[in-house]
N, C-alpha and C positions, 0 to 999 in steps of 0.2 A: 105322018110327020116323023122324021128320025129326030133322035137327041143329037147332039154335036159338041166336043168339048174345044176353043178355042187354049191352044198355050201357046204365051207369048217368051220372048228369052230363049235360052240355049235348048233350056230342058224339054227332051221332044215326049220323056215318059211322064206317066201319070200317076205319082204317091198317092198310096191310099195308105191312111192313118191303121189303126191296129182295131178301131170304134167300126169303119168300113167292114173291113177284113173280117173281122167277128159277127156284122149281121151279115155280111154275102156268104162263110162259110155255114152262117146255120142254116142256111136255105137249101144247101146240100143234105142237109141230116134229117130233112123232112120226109117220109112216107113218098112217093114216086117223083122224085125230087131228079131233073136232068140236067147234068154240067153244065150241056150243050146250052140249052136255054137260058141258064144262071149268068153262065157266059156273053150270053149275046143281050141279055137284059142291062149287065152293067159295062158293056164295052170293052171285055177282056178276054181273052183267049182263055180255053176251055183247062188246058195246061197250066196258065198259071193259077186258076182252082186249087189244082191238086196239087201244085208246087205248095203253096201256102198251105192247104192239109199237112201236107207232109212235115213241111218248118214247126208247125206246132206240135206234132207229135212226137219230134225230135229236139223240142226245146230243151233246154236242161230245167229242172226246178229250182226255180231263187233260193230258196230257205225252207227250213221244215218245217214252218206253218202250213204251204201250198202243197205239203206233200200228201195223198189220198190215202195212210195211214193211220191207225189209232197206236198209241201209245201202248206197249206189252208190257208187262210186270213179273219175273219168273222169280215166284218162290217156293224155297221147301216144304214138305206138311210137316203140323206142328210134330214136336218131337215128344214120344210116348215116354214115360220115365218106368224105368225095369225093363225096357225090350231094349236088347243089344244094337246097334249103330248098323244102318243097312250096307247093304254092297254100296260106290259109290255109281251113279247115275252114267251110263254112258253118255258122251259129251255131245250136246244138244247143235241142231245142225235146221236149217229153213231149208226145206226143200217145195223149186216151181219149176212147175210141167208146165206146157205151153207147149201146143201148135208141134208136137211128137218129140219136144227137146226137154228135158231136164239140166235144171240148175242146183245144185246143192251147197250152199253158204253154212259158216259158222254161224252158230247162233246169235254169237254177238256182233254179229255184220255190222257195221254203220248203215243207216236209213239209206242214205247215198246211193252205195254199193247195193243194195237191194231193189231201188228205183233204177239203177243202170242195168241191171240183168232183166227184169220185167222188161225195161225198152228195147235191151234188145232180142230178148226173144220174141215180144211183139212183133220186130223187125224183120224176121223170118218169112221165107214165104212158103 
């Protein structure tokens, strides 16, 4: 017996909520996990799987609670009293490699700015 979805009205496509989208994509992330099948199990073509991988990988991040970062703190070591004042520090800089590219940012990047180079050097192929 096949499933069958009747829609009635205009709309010939079939919304699927963000609840759907999220268990049908982690069916893909499973150990021999095949599109083709995930695909034909919920009645979608195999492409728009990976369309929707793709949308969330390229989402942007709401706010910096969601961001996968911990919080840095850069301070000076305490200062010795009778030793003379060192050279000043060259100026501090985040450096990411990824996939044979490098990125090099000011230290003081905004989170933002560091979450968009990570994407897209992800984005690389």
């Amino acid at each position: 017996m096949t499933r069958g979805e009747i829609l009635d009205g205009p709309e010939r496509r079939r919304r699927w909520s963000e609840d759907e989208k999220t268990e049908i994509l982690a069916e893909l992330t499973k150990p021999g996990a095949k599109g083709a099948e995930i695909a034909r199990r919920y009645g979608v073509s195999r492409g728009l799987l990976y369309t929707w991988r793709k949308e969330r990988r390229l989402a942007p991040v709401a706010s910096a609670t969601e961001m996968p970062f911990a919080p840095v703190l850069l301070t000076s070591p305490p200062s010795q009293s009778q030793t003379p004042p060192a050279p000043s520090p060259p100026p501090s800089f985040i450096e990411i490699e990824m996939k044979g590219a490098r990125v090099r940012l000011p230290g003081d990047a905004p989170a933002l700015t560091v979450t968009a180079a990570i994407r897209a050097l992800r984005g690389r192929s």
